[in-house]
C-alpha positions in Angstrom: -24.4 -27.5 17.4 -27.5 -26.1 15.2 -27.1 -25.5 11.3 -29.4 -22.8 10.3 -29.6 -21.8 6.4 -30.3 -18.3 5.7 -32.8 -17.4 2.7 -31.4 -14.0 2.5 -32.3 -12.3 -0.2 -33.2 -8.9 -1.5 -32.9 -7.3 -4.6 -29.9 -5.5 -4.3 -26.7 -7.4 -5.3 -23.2 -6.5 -5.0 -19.6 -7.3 -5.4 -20.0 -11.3 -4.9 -20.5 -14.6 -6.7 -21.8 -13.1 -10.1 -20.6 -14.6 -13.4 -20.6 -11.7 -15.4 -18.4 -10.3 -12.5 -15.9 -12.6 -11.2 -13.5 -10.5 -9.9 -16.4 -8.8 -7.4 -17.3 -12.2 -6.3 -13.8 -12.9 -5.1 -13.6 -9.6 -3.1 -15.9 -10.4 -1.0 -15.9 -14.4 -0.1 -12.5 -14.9 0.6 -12.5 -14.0 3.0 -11.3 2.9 22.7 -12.3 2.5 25.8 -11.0 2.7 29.4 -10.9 -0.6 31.4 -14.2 -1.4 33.3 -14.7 -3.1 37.0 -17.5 -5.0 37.2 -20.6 -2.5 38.4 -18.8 -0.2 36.1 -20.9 1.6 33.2 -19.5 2.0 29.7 -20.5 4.1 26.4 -23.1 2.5 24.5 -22.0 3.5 21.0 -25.7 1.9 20.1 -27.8 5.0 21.0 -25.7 6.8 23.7 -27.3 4.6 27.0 -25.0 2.8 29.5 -23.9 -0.8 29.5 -24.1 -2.0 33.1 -21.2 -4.5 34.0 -24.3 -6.9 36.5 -26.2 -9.7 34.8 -25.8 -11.7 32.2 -26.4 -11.1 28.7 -28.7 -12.0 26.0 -28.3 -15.5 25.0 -27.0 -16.7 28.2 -28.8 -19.1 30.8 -27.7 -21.0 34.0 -26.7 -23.6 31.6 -25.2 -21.9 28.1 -24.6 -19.5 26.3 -25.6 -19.5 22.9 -23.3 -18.1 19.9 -24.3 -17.9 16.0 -21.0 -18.6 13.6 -21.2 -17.1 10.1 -20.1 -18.7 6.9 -19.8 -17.8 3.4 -20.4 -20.6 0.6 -16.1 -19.9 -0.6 -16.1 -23.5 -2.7 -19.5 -22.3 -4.2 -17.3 -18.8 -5.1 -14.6 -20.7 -6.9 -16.7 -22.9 -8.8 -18.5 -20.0 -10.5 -15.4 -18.0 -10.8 -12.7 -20.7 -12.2 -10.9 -19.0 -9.6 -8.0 -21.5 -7.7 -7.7 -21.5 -3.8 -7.0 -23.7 -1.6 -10.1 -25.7 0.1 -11.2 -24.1 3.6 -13.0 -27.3 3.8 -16.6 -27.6 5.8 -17.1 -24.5 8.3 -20.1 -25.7 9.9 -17.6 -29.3 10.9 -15.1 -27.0 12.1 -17.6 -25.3 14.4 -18.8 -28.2 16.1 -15.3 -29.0 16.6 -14.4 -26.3 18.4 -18.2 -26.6 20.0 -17.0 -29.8 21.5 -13.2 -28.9 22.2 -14.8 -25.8 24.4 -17.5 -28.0 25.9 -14.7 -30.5 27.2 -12.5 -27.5 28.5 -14.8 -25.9 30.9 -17.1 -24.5 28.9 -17.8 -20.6 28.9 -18.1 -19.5 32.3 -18.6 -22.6 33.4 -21.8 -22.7 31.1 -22.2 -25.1 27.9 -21.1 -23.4 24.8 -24.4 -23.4 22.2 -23.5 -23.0 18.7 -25.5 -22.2 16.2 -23.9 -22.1 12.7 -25.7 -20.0 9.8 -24.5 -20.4 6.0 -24.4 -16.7 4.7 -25.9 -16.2 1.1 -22.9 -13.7 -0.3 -24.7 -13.7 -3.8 -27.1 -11.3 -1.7 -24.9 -9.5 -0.1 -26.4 -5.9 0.1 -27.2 -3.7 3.5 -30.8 -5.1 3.5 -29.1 -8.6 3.5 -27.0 -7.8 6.5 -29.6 -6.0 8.5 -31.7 -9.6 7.6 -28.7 -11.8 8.8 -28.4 -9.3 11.7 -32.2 -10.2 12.8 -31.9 -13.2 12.5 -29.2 -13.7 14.9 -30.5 -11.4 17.2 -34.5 -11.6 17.4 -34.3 -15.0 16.2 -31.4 -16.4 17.8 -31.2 -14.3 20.7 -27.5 -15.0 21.1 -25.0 -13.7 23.3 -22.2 -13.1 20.4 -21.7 -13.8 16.4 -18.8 -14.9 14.9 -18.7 -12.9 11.6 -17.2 -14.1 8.6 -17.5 -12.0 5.0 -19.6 -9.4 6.4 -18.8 -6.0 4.4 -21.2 -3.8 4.7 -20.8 -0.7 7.6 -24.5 -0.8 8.5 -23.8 -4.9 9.8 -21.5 -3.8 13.3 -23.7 -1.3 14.0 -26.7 -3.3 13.7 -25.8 -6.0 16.2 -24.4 -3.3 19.1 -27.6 -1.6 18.6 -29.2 -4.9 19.9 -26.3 -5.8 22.9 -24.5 -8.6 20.6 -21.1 -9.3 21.0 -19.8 -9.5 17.9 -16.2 -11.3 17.2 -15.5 -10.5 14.1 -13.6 -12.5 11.7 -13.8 -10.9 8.5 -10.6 -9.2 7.4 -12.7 -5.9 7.1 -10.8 -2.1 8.2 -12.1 -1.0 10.8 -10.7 1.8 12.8 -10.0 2.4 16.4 -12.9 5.4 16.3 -15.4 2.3 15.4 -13.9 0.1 18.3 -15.0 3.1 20.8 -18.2 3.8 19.4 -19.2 0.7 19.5 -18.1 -0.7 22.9 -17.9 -2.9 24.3 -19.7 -5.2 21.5 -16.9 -5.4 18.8 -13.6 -7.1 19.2 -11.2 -8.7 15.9 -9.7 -11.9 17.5 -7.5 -12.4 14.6 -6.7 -9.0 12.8 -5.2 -5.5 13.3 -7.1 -2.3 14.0 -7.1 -0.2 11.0 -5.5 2.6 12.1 -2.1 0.7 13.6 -2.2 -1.1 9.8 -2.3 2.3 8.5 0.7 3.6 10.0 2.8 0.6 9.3 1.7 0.0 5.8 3.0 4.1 5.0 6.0 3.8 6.9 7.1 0.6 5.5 6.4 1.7 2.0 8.8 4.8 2.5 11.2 2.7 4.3 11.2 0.2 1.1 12.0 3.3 -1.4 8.6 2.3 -3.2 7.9 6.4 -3.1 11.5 7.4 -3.9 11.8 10.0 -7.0 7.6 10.2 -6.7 6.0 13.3 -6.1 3.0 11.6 -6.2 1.1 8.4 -5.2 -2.2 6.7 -6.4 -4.5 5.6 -3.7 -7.4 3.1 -5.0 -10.0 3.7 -1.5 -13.1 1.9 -1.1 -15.6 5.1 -0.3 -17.0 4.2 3.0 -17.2 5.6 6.3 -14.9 4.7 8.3 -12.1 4.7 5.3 -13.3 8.3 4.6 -12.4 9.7 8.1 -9.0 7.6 8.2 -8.0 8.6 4.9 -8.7 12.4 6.0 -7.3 12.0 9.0 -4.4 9.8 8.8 -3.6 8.1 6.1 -3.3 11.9 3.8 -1.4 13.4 6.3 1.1 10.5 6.7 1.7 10.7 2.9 2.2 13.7 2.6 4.9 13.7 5.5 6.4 10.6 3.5 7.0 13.4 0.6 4.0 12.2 -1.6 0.7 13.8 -2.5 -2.0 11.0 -3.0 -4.2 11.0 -6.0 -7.2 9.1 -4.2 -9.8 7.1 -6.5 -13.0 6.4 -4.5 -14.4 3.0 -4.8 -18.2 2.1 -3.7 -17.8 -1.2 -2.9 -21.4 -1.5 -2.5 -22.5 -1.6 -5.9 -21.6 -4.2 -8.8 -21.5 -1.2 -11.2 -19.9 1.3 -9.1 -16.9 -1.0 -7.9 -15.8 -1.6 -11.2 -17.0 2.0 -12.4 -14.5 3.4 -9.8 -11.6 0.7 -10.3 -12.1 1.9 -14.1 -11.9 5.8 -13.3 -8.9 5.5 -11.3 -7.2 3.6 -14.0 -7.6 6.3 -16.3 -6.6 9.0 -14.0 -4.0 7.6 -13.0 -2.4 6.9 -16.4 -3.7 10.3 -17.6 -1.4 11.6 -14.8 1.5 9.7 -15.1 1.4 8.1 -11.9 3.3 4.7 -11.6 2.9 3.9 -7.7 -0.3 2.1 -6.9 -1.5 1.6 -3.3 -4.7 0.4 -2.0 -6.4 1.6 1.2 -9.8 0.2 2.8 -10.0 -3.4 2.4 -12.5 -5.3 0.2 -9.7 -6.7 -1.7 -9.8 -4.0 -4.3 -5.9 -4.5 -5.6 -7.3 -8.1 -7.9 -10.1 -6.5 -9.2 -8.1 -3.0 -10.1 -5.1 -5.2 -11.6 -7.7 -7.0 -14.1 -9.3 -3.3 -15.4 -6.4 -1.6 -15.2 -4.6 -3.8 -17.6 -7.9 -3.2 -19.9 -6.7 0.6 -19.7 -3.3 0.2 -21.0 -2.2 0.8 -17.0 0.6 -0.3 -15.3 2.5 0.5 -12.3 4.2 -1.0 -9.1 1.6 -1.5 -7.0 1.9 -2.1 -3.3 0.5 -4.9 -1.2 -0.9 -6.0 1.9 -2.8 -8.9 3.7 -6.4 -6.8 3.0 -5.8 -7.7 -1.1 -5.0 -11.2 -0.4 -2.2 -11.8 -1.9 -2.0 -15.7 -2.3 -4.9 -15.0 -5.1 -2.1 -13.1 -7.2 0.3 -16.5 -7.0 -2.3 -19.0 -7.5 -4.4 -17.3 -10.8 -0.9 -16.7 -12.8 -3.7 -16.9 -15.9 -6.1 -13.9 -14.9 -3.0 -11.8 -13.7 -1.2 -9.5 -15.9 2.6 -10.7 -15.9 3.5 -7.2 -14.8 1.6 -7.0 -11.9 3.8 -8.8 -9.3 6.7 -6.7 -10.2 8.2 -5.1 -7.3 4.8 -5.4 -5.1 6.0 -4.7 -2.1 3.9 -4.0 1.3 2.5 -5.5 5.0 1.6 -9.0 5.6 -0.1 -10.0 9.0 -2.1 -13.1 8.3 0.0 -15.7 6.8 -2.8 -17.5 5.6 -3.2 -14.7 3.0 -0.1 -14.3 2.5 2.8 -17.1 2.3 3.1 -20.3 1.2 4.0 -23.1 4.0 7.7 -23.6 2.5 8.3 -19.7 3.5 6.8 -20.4 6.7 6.4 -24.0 8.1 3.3 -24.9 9.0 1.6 -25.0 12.0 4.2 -22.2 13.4 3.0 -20.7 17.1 1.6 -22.5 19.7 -1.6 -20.4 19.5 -1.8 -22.0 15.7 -0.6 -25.8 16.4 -3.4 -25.5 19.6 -6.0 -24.8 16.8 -4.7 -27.2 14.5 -4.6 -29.7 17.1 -8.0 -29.4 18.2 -9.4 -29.6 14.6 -7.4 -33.1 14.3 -8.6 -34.5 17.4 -12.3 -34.1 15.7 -10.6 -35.5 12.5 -10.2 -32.3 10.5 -7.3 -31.8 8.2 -6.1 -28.9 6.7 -3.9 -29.5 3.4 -1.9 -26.1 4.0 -2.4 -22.8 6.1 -4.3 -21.3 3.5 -7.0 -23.6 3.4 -7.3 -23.3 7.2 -7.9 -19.3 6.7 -11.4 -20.0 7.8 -10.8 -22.1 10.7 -7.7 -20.1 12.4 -10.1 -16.8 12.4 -13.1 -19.2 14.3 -10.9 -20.5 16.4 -9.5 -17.7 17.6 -12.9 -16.0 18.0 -14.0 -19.5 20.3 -10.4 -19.3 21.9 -10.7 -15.5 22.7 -14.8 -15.8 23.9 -13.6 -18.2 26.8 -10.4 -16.9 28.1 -12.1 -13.5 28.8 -15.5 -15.4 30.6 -13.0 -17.7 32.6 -14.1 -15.7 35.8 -17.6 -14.1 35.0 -19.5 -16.7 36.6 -22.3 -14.0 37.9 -21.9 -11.7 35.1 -21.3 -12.8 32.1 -22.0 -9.7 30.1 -20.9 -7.2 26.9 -19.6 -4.8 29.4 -17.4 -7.2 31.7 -16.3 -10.0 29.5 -15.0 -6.8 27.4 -12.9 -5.8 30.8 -11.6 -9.7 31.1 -10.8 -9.2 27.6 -8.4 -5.9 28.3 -7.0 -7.9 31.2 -5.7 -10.1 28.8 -3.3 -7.7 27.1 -0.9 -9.3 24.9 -1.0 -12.9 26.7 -3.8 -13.7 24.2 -2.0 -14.8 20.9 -4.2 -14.9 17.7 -3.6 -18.3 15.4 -3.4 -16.3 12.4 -1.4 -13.5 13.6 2.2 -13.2 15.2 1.7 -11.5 18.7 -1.0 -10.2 20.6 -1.9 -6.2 21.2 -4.9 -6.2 23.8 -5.6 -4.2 26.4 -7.3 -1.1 27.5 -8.8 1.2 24.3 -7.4 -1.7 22.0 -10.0 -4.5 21.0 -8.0 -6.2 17.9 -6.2 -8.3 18.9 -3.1 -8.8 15.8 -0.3 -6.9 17.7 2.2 -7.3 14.6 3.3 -7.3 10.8 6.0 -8.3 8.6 7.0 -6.6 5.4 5.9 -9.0 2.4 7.1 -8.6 -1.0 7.2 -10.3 -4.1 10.4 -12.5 -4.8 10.9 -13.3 -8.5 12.9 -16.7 -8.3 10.1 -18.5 -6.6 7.3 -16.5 -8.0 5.8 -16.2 -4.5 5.5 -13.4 -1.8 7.7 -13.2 1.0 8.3 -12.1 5.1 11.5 -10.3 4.9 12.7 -9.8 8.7 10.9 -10.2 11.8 7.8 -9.1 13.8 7.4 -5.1 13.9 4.9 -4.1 15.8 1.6 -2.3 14.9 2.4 1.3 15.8 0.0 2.8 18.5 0.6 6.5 17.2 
């Protein structure tokens, strides 16, 4: 495996790794289509042409098949926050674990597995930066797929199925099945939900849970991005107001230092000009920690919902830098435990998709002191784990276009690590196929799973 260091740089900054914003730095670091026979052409969300199903893509020889793994400096993030989380430990060891693991195990369609791991520079992080990083892997690199990790920005998945990259993506980023379909058959989420199934079941449980009951209306804290915009229009509104609320919605651009908190700020105030006490956050980027910290600067407070996109963990470990009311009655989704329970709520490893990955990272002498500091290394794994189950036959043609129709094939027999059951198949390319409701118990100051797996609804 090759270590490449990226100089990004540029100067816009945004929500990350900033002293004189902490709470933006912690947002960001912590981090359809039909099924296709090979010969078949698919939709090129990149520019309209047609991916053909023959060949072999970029990155791939006789011998290997080169793929770039991103990570994001997290230990660097804590130390200049003061922030506590628990130690992912060394990405770039973890990668050359699961390098060697694959290597021994048949490779990826029969070929080596080449991995090249690049350190991301999140202090950067800005469109320019991603389009940089983008080039990098793609002109520079030439790989067959990346393995995303803390990429934010919407111009980043576009970038690389523009240039025929696979991209596995293991940033716990909303992104809706629309996106999915546009850009097939380049981007799949080995370890997470599709936004719009989380959507559905984050609405529906809050109704279910009575955190709407004598409301007439709701305050919705949205990051102001693309893909959020159409899903709030077109499904998330409508949903509320079917569950008998009307949301007040506070656009966030998450882009911007300024503007995140700007936004954070505004919806504060309207929200306590308008008497609203429900809280709910929609779009990922973590916005519920950095709203709870200006909010309290307002005078605000409210129940506020929950949900694995706002990480809850950070809200049990930084008792200091959360308001005391905060936690009250937070109730919500959970569907990466790694986010969002401790190991004594669930043991540790649990499935056999997450004791495989454990067990692999042992056998190359890597530890992990509790599920949350293996919230890195679940999410690669299960991008490796995911890259060669669906090449295991593409001997000939080991392309976008037909490892994406192996992948289909796989339905729900692929399992993520950091999920609960699987979901894929045909028009469905993330691959989390459930939730559990989380909430915040009182006695042991932690969040909780009440019940069992539900499923992601579909529709």
């Amino acid at each position: 495996m090759r270590h490449q260091k990226d100089p990004v740089g540029g100067p816009d900054r945004s929500l990350v790794i900033r002293a004189s914003a902490a709470f933006a730095c912690f947002a960001l670091a912590l981090v359809g289509c039909g099924s296709m026979m090979p010969g078949a052409v698919v939709g090129d969300g990149a520019g309209g042409t047609s991916v053909s199903a023959e060949g072999v893509g970029p990155g791939v020889t006789d011998d290997a098949v080169k793929v770039v793994f991103v990570g994001v400096d997290l230990e660097g993030v804590k130390d200049i926050t003061g922030f506590k989380t628990a130690n992912a430990g060394d990405p770039e060891k973890q990668v050359e674990a699961l390098e060697a693991w694959v290597n021994a195990n048949g490779g990826v369609a029969g070929r080596k597995l080449d991995a090249v791991f690049r350190m991301y520079d999140a202090a950067v992080d800005s469109p320019a930066a991603e389009e940089q990083l983008c080039n990098k892997v793609t002109q520079d690199d030439k790989a067959f797929a990346v393995v995303l990790t803390g990429q934010f920005q919407s111009n980043a998945r576009p970038c690389y199925a523009q240039r025929k990259t696979l991209v596995l993506d293991a940033t716990l980023v909303a992104t809706d099945d629309a996106t999915y379909e546009k850009l097939s058959p380049y981007l799949w989420s080995p370890s997470y939900p599709s936004y719009d199934g989380f959507v559905r079941a984050y609405v529906s449980t809050l109704k279910e849970n009575g955190f709407f009951k004598g409301r007439k209306r709701v305050g919705v804290i949205a990051a102001d991005n693309p893909i959020n915009r159409s899903t709030m229009e077109k499904l998330a509104v409508p949903l509320l107001e079917d569950a008998g609320v009307k949301p007040e919605i506070a656009w966030v651009d998450t882009t911007d230092q300024g503007s995140l908190f700007q936004g954070n700020d505004q919806g504060a105030v309207t929200f306590r000009s308008g008497g609203i006490d429900r809280v709910m956050f929609l779009g990922g980027a973590r916005l519920a920690s950095i709203f709870a910290s200006v909010a309290s600067a307002q005078s605000f407070s409210a129940r506020y919902a929950i949900s694995s996109f706002d990480n809850p963990s950070f809200f049990v470990n930084n008792p200091e830098t959360v308001p005391s009311d905060v936690l009250k009655g937070m109730v919500g989704v959970g569907f990466a435990a790694g986010q969002d329970v401790t190991d004594d709520q669930l043991p540790f490893p649990g499935t056999e998709p997450e004791k495989r990955c454990i067990d692999i990272y042992a056998d190359a002498g890597i530890t992990f002191s509790s599920r949350e500091a293996a919230r890195v290394a679940l999410p690669y794994c299960d991008a490796a784990m995911l890259l060669q189950a669906g090449a295991t036959e593409l001997t000939d043609n080991l392309n976008a276009a037909a490892w994406g129709a192996a992948v289909e094939d796989l339905g729900s027999a692929f399992v993520p690590a950091t999920g609960f059951t699987g979901t894929l198949g045909p028009g469905r390319h993330a691959a989390s196929g459930a939730y559990r409701v989380l909430s915040f118990d009182r006695d042991c100051r932690c969040f909780v799973y009440k019940g069992g797996d539900v499923d992601f609804p579909t529709s």
